[in-house]
N, C-alpha and C positions, 0 to 999 in steps of 0.2 A: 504494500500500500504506500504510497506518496504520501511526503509530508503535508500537503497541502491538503490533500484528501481525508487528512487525519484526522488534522487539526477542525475541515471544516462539519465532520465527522462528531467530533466531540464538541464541539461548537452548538449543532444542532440540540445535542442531547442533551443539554444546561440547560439551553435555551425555550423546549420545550414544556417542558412542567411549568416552568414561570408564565409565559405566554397562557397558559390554560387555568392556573390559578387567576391571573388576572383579567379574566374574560368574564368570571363566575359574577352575578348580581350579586349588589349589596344586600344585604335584609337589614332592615329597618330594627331599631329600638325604640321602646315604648317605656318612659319613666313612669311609673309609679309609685307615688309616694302618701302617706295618706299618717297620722298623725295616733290614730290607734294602733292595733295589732292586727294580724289579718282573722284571729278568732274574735274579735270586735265587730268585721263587717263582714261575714262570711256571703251574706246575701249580697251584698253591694259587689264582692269580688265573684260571684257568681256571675253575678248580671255582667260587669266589665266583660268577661270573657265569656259569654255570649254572645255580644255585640262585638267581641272579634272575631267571632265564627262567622257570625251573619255577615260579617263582611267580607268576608273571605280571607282573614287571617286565622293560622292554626298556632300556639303558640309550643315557639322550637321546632315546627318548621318551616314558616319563613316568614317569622317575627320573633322578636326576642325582647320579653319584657322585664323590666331591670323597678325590683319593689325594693321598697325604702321603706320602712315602719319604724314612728317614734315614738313606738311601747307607749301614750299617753304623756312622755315628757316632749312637751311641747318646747321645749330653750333647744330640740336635736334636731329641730327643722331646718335652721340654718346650713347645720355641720352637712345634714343628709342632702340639701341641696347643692351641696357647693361639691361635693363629690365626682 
């Protein structure tokens, strides 16, 4: 094999999996944050992911929802927002 052919050889093959990683769609984040526990709103957090079914979001796979809970101490709103 030629050097040129080698190199353009292993060149490809690098280059590949990168190319194909970076084609993949983003999926979306969904902050949730909510100032009780989630055994505080159990119906409220039913209902939310409900209304991401009916929308045509499944969550984990292909949205991804990110909960924040300030166990009732309201002074961890901040910290939890700024995360």
């Amino acid at each position: 094999m030629k050097r040129r052919a080698l190199i353009t050889l292993l060149g490809s093959a690098v280059a590949w999996p990168l190319a194909a990683r970076a084609q993949q769609p983003a999926v979306p984040v969904i902050g949730f944050m909510h100032p009780q526990s989630p055994e505080g709103i159990g119906d409220a957090l039913r209902g939310f992911r409900q209304g991401l079914l009916e929308t045509g979001y499944s969550e984990g796979q292909n949205v991804v929802v990110d909960y924040r809970w300030a166990e009732n101490e309201l002074e961890r709103l901040p910290a939890l927002q700024a995360i």
